[in-house]
N, C-alpha and C positions, 0 to 999 in steps of 0.2 A: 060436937063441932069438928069437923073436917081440918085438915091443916091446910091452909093456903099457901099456895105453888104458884101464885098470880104476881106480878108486880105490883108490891103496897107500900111503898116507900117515897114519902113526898120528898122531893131534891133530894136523887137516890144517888149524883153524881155528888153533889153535895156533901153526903151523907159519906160514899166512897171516899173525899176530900179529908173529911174529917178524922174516919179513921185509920186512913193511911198515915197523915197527920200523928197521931198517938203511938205509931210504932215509929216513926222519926227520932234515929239516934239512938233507938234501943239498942243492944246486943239479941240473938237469935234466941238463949237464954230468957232475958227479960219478954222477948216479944212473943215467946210462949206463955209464957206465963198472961201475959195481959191478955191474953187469948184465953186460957183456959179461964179466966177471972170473970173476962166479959161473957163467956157463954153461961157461966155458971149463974152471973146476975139477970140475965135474961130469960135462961129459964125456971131460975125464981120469980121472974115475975111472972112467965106463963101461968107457969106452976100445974098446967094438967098433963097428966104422966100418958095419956093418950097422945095427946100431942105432943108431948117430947120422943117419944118411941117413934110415932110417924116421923116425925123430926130426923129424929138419928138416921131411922132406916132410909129416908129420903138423898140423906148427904151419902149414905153409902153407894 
């Protein structure tokens, strides 16, 4: 399975709302960390190391 580069996010403003929302009031500190935490849980649930590669090399 290919990695999708398409927009697939239902209420993606929404979705932006939210997680802007959770770094509200952090410190720079904290709001790395919830960062490295949420990519971590998310590519737990991917979980295919195909697509996490494509992934990475994408954001690069």
């Amino acid at each position: 399975m290919p990695l999708n580069l398409t927009p697939n996010i239902a209420d993606a403003d929404g979705f932006y709302d939210e997680l802007l929302a959770a770094h509200q009031d952090l410190t720079k500190d904290d709001s790395d960390a919830f960062n490295a935490r949420l990519i971590l849980t998310l590519a737990n649930h991917i979980g295919d190391r195909e697509i996490l590669r494509a992934a990475i090399n994408a954001a690069k």
